[in-house]
Structures are given as C-alpha cells and as structure tokens.
N, C-alpha and C positions, 0 to 999 in steps of 0.2 A: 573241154572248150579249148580252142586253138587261138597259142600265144602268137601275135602279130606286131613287130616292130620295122620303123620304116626309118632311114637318114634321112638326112635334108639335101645333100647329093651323095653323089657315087651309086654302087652296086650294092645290092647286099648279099652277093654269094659267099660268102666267109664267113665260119666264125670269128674270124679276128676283126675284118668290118663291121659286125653285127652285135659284136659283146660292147663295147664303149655303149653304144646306144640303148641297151638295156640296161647298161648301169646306171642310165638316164632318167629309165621308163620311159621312153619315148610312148605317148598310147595317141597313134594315128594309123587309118586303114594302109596295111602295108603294100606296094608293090615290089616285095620282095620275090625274087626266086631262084633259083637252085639249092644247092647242098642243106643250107643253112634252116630255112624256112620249111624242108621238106623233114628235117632232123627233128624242128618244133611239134609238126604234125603227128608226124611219128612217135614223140616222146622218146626219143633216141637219149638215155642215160650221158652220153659225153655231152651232148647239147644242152639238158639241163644244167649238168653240172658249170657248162659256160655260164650259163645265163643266171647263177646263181640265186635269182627272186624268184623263178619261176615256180619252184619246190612249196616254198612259203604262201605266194600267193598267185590267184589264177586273175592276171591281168586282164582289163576287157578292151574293148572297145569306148568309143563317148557314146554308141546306140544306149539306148532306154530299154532295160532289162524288168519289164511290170514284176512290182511285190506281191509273192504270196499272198492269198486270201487270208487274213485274221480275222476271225470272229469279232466284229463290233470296230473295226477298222478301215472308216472311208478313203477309198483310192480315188485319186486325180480328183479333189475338191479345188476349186476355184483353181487348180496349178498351171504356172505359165506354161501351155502348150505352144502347136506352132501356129505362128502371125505374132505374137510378142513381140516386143523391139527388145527386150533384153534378152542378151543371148544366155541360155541355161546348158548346165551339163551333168550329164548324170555321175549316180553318184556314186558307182563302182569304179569310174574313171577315175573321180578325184579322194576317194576314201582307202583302195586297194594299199596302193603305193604309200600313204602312210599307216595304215596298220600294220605294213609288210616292214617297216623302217628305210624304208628307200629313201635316198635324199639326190640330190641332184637339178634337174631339169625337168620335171614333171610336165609333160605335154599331151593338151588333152582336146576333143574337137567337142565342139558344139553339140545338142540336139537342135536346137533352137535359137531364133534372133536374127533382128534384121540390124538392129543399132548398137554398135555398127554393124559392118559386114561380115557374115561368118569366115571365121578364123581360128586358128589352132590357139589355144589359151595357155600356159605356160606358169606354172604354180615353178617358183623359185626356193630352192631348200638350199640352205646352209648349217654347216654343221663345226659349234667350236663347244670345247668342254663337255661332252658327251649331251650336249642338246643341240637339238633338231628346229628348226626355224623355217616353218612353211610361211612362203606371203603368198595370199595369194592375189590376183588381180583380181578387176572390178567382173562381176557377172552374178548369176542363179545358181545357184549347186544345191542340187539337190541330196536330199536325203531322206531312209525311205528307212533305218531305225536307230536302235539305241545304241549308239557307237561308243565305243571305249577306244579314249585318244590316249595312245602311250604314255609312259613316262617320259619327262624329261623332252616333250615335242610342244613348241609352242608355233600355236597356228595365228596368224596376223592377215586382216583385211588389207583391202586399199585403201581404205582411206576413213578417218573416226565419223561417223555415221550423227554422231548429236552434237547440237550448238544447245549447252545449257542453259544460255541465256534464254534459249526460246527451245525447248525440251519437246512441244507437242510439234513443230514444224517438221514434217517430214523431210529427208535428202533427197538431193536427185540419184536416184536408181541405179543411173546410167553409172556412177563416181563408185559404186558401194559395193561390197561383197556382203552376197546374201544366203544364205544358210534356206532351204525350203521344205518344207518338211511335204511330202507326197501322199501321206498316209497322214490318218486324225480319230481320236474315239468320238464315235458316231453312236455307240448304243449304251444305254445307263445300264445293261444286262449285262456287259461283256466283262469276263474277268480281266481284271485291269491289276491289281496287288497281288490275284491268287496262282498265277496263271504260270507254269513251271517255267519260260523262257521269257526274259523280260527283253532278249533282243531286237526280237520281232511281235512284242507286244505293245513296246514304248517307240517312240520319234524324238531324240535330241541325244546330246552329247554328253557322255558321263567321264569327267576328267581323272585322269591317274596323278599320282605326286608329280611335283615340280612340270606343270603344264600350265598355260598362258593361253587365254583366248582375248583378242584386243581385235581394236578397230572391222567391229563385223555387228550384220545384224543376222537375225534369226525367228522365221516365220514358223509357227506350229498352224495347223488346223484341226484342231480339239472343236467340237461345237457343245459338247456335255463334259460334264464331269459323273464319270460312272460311278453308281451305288456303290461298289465295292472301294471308291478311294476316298468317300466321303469323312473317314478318319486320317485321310493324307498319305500316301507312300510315294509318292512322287508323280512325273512326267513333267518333270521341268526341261525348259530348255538348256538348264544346265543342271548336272549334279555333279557332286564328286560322289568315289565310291560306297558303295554300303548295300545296305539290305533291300530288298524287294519288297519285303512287307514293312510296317513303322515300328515294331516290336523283333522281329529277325526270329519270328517266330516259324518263317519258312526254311529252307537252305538254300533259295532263290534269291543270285544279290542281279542286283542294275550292269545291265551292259555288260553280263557273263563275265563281271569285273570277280575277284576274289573276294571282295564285300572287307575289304580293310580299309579304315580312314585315310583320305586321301593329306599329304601336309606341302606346303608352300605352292597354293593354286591362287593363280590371279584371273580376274575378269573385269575387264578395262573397256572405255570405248566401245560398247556394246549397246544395240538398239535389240527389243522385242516385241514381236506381233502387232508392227508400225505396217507392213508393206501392204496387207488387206484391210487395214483399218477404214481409212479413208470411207470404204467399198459397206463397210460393215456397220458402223457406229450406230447409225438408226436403230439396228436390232441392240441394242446396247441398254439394261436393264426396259427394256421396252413387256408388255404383259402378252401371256400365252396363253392363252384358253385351256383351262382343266391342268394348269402345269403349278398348280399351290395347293392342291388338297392333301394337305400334309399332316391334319388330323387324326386319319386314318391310315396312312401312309400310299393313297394309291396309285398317286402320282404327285409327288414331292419332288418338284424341279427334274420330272424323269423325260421332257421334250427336251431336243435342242432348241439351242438361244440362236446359234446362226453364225455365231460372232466365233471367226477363226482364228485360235490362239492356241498357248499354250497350258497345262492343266497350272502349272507353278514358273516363275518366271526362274530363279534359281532355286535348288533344293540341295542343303548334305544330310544326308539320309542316317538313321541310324547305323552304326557298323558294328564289324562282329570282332575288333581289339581294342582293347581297354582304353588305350590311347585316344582313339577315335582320330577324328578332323582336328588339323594343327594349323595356324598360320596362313590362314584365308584371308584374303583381299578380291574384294570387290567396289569398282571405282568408274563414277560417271557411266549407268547405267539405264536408259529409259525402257520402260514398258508402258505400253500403249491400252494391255488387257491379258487376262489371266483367265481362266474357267475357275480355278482356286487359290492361293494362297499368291501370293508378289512373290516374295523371297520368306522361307524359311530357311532356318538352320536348327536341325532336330540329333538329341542326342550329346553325346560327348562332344564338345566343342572348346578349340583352346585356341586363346589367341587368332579372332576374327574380327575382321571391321569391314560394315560395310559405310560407303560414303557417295556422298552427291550422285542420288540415286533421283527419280522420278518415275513412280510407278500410280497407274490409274488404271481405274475401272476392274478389279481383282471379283473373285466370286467364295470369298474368304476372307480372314487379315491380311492386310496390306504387307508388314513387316512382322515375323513372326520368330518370338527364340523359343523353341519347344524343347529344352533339356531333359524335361522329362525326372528320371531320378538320375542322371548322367550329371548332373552340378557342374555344367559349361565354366570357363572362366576364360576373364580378357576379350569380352566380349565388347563393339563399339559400331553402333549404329548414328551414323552424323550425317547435316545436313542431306537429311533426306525429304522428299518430297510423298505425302498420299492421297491421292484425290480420288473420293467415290469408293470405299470400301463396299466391297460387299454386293457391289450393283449387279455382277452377272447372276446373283441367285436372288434379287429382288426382296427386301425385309424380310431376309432369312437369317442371314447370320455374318460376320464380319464388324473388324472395327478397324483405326488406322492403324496401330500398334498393339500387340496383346503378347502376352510372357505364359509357358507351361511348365514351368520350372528351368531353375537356374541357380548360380554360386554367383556371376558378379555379371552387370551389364549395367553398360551408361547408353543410353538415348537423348542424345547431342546435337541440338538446333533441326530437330524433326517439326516438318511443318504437314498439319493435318485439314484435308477440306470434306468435311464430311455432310453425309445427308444426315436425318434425325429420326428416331426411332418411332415416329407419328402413326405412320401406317404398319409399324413392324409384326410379322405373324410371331406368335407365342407357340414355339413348339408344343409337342404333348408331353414330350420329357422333361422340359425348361421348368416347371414347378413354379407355372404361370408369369416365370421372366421371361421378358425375349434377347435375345441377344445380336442382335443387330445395330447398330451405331449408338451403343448406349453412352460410350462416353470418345476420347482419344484413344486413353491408354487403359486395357484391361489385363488384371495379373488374374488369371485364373488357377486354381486348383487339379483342376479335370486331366486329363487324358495323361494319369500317371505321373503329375507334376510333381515336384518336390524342392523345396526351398529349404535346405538346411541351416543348421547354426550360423550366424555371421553371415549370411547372404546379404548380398548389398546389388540395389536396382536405383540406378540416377540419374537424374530428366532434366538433362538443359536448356534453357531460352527454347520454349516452346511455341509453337503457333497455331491456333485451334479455331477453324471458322467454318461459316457453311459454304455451300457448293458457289456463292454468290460475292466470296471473299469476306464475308459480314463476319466477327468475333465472338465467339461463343462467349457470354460474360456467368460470371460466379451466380450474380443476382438470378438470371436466368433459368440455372440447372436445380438439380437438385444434392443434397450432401449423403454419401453413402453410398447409395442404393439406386437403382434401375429404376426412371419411372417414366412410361412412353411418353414420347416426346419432349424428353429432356435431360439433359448430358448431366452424367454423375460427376460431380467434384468432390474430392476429397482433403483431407488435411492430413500431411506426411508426418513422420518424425522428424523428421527436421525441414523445416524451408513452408514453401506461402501454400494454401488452396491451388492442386491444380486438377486438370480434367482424369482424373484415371478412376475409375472400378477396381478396388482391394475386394476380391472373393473373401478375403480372410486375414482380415489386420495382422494376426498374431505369427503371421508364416513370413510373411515378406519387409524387408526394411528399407523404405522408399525415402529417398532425400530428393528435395527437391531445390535446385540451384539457377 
C-alpha cells in the first residue's frame, strides 16, 4: 500500500520538506511529486528510513477500507454512511497513528458528513512524562475491531457526553466524539470465546497499563449474545487486558494484548450504546416468537433482539499473572443497553472503584464482581444507578447487583429499579429456581466462586424499587429464598433486613450499614 503525505503549502519534492510532515502523520490525499513521493512508491530504503513510522505502520488514507468477512459478524448495521450530517472517519485513519505511537498533528479527512462541511479533522497529540494525550475533536470514528490502546496513551473526547442529573438525555452529536463500531455479532453459532484471534472476532477497545479514556461515547452493534459467551468472556466496550476465554483456559488473550492485568486505567465521562438507542428501544425486552424454548434448549434467546449494543459495557477479564487488575477507576459513566452483563470485573482484582455510574436495560447482572477463586480486594462500587436488569434476555436471568466470589467489597448508595420475577422462565438446570429479578443483591456460589476466610461484602443506603419508582417493602418479599414474584430479603450479620439472596449463609459475611 502506497504511503501519501501532503503540507499545507509549499512543494513536497524533498525529503527534508516531506519528513517534518510525516512526523505529523499528516493523513490527506497527497498532491505530492517528484523525488520524494516517487522514493515512497518504490519503498526506496533511505526514504523509509526518513519517514521513520512508515516501517511500523502502513498509514492509510481517511477512504473506508470494508472488514474481512467473520463468521457471525454483521457489517455496515444501521452505520453512519453517506447523507449523515455527522461527519465520520474511518478507522485505519485514526487508530494507525496511535498503535504506531506517533504523536503530533494527526490529520485525517472525512468519509462522510455534511454538518458541518467536510474538512480535514485534526486529532491533537501531546506528549509530557512518557504519556501520550490524544484529544480528539468532535465526529464518528470508526471502528471495525478489538484494539489494544498502548501503554501510557490516554485518548480524550470533545467534550463529556453525560449531564447526570438527567443520565437518559441523550447530547447533541454534533458536540461528541463517538467511537462506532462497523461490525456486531449477528449469529448465536459464531465462535465468539473459542475463536483463535479475538482481534478480528471482537469490536471495542482493550486498554494497556496507565491508559485514560474520558469524555467520549462508544456505539457497539451486538444484536445477540452468542451461545458460546453465555458464561461471559467478554466484548465490552471496554476491557483491560486478559484472557479470551473466563477461565484462560485457551492461550487466546483480548486484543492480541499479552493477557497480563492491566494497573492504573481510568474510564471517565463516558456514554454507551446511547447513539442508536433512540432508533431501537421498542425492540427492547419486547417478545420474539419461538425465541424462549429453553426447556429443551432449541432456541433459548438464540434470535436477535434488534437492539444495537454492546455484549458487556466494561469488562477486566481474567488474566494470566497473579497479580492481575490493580488500581481501576471507573467514573460517571452511562450505558443506555448491553446484550449481557453492565460492568463486570472478573478474576484477580485489587483496588477497584467503580462510581456514579447509570446503566439500563443489560441482558445479565447489571453490576457484577466475579472473583471467582481469585479473592478480589478493595473493591467499591458507589452511587450507581440499575434499571431493568436482565431485560435484553426477557425472564431469563439477571438481577441489579450479584457477587461470584470475592475477599472484600462494599456497594455504596446503589440504587436498583427492577422488574419482578412474576413471569420469570425456570431454567431446566435452575432445580426449579428461576433466577431472574429474584431479589437486588445476589451473592452466588456458581461459576467457580469462592468466598474465603474473613471475606467481608458491605451494602450502603440502598434503594430498591420497581420499574415505576414504587419501594420494594420487607412486608412484601419473601425471607431467604426465591419465590416468583417476590424479592428475597434477608437478615445480615450485622445491620437491618435487606434485599439480597445468600446462596449460602455460611460462605459469605454480609454487613449491612
């Protein structure tokens, strides 16, 4: 593929004219010609060597270069093509340049957009104490897979995308930097956990140590959640790094990352799978004909729903060093819809907080800590918001908060709006419980949990109602135990009756404050 860079005036028959601007990554159609551009063509060794990015990476054009066919992976769903008023740009334009660590004046043209006028877009890199600071301006970018953003590169929007006070209000477009993802699993057959390259299997951004994603949103179009991820391995629109599979039972990690826990990643000012919602919600726990025969297994939620999202809104994946996930921050972040889980944090985890989050309409638990036998610690989930657990897989399975083992976590003025287990299906496995909106909080035993000695789990000023804002009351539920259509309440070791499901009193040490 032939490298093209172009100045803003002058000539460019020199290399000495022509290198400052590739230190830039200038990426606009060049009307360059002589020596210099003829040198690129050619792959003439001294011209490389000028252009020292060139080796690294093969720079493109802002043209739209279509994604390889994957098995069970829709291309160009609902995607801003041309007539848009937002101007979009593809996403070899703007992702080359920072996997190659280039910094500078990143310039990149349109595919698309009339509002405003098309014009050359200009991603701004600075660089102090060996991190990299992309901003980018307001527009589309696309992307089209599972990216691994460097170390130490913190990418930043135009401008913070959610007013908390009013969390479901969408921004204007036109203000926002939006992340779109091109590609979406489309088939409940397609290997999605098994599948040897999760590059081009997955759509969203897998973060390396000391990496920052702020003021941005970020569109998936997932319409299913495939059979194979139905125990969770990821496709969040964020993850840091780790395993492919929820066990690392493959040597398959996310985003051809080294599969080592990622430590000091922030995620700020972030909106998800807001931009087609509007478009979508109807289809939003709404019924599908023959898509709940789940008795027999022969179609168990195996249609799409419709609704273009992401599989998990954030995910840190199990990792393959002991250490795992350090020192996570996540802050003021809405999600709009999931195909599965809000936010999980699975595995080794230390020193994580997520806060003033709002996330609705999930196809899973809303807020999820799946330590597993990993015994997380410094764990803090605070005012967060759940509404509608569970709704993209309709009385299947989901609640607002649920635990898979763990060593400590507090859940810190979580407010829960949940439907009620009335019409919930009872799996064939469930041993005639259903697990679907049974209570707020459920600490299960399942998928490898493990709550050791001195485990401590702590629920502050909580808020528990239905989808109507109405109060779930004590009087109402039932004590202990699942019983359709009415929320479990329990009595802690220390502190009043509150909404959670104990799989197993004698595992877990719940205080309630």
């Amino acid at each position: 593929m032939q490298l093209e860079f172009a100045q803003e005036e002058g000539d460019c028959s020199s290399c000495e004219t022509c290198q400052p601007l590739v230190q830039e990554a200038v990426l606009k159609p060049a009307d360059c010609s002589g020596s210099w551009r003829r040198a690129l063509a050619a792959g003439a060794a001294l011209a490389l060597a000028a252009v020292g990015v060139a080796g690294a990476v093969a720079l493109r054009s802002g043209t739209f270069t279509e994604p390889s066919e994957t098995q069970g992976m829709g291309d160009w769903i609902g995607l801003a093509v041309e007539g848009s008023p937002y101007q979009t740009y593809a996403y070899a334009a703007w992702s080359d340049p920072i996997k190659a660590g280039n910094c500078g004046h990143i310039r990149i043209q349109p595919k698309t957009g009339t509002t405003p006028k098309l014009e050359t877009a200009t991603i701004r890199c600075t660089e102090a104490d060996g991190f990299k600071t992309y901003s980018f301006p307001a527009g589309i970018f696309e992307i089209d897979e599972q990216m691994l953003v460097p170390r130490k590169a913190q990418i930043i929007g135009a401008n913070n995308p959610n007013d908390m006070s009013n969390p479901t209000q969408s921004p204007d477009w036109t203000q926002q930097t939006l992340f779109l993802a091109t590609r979406g699993a489309t088939d409940f057959h397609m290997k999605y956990c098994f599948e040897s390259d999760m590059v081009h299997t997955r759509v969203g951004f897998v973060l390396d140590s000391y990496v920052t994603m702020r003021d941005l949103s970020y569109q998936g179009i997932d319409t299913i959640r495939p059979d194979d991820n139905g125990a969770l391995c990821g496709g969040a629109a964020f993850e840091t790094k780790g395993c492919a599979t929820n066990d690392c039972s493959s040597d398959v990690n996310n985003g051809g990352s080294d599969g080592r826990g990622s430590v000091h990643v922030t995620i700020e000012n972030v909106r998800l799978n807001d931009y087609y919602f509007d478009q979508d919600k109807k289809k939003v726990g709404a019924p599908i004909d023959g898509n709940t025969q789940c008795e027999d297994y022969q179609c168990c939620f195996c249609k799409p729903n419709g609704v273009r999202s992401t599989q998990v809104g954030i995910y840190i994946p199990e990792s393959r060093n002991h250490r795992g996930t350090r020192h996570f921050f996540a802050n003021n972040v809405v999600s709009r819809s999931n195909q599965a889980d809000g936010i999980n944090l699975h595995g080794k985890v230390t020193n994580a907080t997520v806060q003033n989050t709002h996330f609705s309409n999930t196809g899973d638990d809303t807020y999820a800590l799946w330590g597993a036998n990993s015994a997380p610690t410094g764990v803090t989930f605070k005012n967060g918001v759940a509404v509608s657990p569970g709704i993209m897989r309709p009385n299947w399975y989901g609640v607002c908060v649920a635990t898979y083992g763990l060593k400590e976590v507090v859940f810190d003025g979580i407010t829960c709006r949940s439907p009620t287990s009335a019409t919930a299906i009872i799996p064939p496995w469930g041993g005639g419980q259903s697990f679907y909106s049974t209570s707020m909080f459920v600490f299960y035993t399942s998928f490898s949990a493990g709550y050791p000695a001195g485990n401590s789990l702590t629920i502050k000023d909580f808020t528990f109602t239905n989808l109507h804002g109405e109060p779930f009351k004590v009087s109402d539920g039932n004590e202990d135990k699942p019983v359709r259509g009415k929320m479990v309440w329990t009595k802690p070791n220390y502190g009043e009756m509150a909404p959670y499901f104990l799989v197993d009193k004698k595992k877990v040490n719940v205080t309630v404050q």
